[in-house]
N, C-alpha and C positions, 0 to 999 in steps of 0.2 A: 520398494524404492519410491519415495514423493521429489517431484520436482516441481519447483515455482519458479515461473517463467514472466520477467515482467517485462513492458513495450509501453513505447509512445512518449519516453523522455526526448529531451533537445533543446536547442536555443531557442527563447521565446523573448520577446521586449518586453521590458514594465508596460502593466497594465493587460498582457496578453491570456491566453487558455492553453492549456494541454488538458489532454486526458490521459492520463495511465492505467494499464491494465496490467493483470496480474492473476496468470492461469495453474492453477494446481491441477497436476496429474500425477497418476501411479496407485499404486497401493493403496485407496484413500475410502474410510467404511464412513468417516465423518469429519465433518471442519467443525467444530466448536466457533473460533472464531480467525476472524481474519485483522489484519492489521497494516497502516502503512509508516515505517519510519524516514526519517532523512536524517542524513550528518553530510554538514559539509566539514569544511578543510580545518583542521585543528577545535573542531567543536567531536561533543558525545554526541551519539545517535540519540534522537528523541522520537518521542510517537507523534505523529500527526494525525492520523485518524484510526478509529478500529471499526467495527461493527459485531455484534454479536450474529448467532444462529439466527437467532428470533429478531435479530430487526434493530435493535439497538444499535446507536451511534455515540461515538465522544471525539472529540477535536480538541486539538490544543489549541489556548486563545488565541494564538499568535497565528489561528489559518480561518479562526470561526466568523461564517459570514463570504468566506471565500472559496474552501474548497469543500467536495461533496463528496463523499464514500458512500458507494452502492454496490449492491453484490448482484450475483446471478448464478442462484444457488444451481440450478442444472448443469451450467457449466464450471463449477467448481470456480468460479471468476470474480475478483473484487476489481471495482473502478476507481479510480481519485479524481475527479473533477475538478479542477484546479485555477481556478478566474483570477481577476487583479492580481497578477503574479508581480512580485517586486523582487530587487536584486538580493534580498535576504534570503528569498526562498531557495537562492541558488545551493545546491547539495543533488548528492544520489540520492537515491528516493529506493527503499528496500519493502520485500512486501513479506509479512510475516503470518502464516499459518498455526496455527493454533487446534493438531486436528488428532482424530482415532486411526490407526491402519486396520485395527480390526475391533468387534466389539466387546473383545476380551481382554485389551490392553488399554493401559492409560495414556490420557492425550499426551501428546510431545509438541513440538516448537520446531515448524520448519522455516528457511529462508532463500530469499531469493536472490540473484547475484547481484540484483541493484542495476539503476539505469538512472542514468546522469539529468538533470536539468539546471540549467544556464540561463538565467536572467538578467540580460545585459541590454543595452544600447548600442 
């Protein structure tokens, strides 16, 4: 059993910070990679940031320059660092694993229940 547990969504004002985390536990021999998406309200879930094993990052243009994905491979924990937030960023915010449960099996796709952010006035 893997669970992803993500924190640190909430109302913030244009122009604000949050940081989001996003903790993998359970069953877990490896993370390939990690990932953050958002959907808000009548839109499809898109990626906003990923990061690989080794270190690799990609952003969508629409965050690049503003927010920052970093991991912390001990703790199985990916961060979103999230600056000049605008009312478009508003959406849940879901964190996607990308990982092995054991070294005999192929990776799978796990997800986390999402946590809300609100860019408002």
């Amino acid at each position: 059993q893997v669970q992803l547990v993500e924190s640190g969504g909430g109302l913030v004002q244009p122009g604000g910070s949050l940081t989001l985390s996003c903790a993998a536990s359970g069953s877990i021999f490896r993370i390939l990679q990690m990932d953050w998406y958002r959907q808000a309200p009548g839109k499809q879930r898109e990626l906003v940031a990923g990061m690989t094993s080794g270190g690799s990052t990609r952003y969508a243009d629409s965050v690049k320059g503003r927010f920052t994905i970093s991991r912390e491979n001990a703790k199985n924990t990916v961060y979103l660092q999230m600056n000049s937030l605008k009312p478009e960023d508003t959406a849940v915010y879901y964190c996607n694993a990308n990982l092995q449960t054991t070294a005999s099996v192929l990776s799978s796709a796990y997800w986390g229940q999402g946590t809300q952010v609100t860019v408002s006035s």
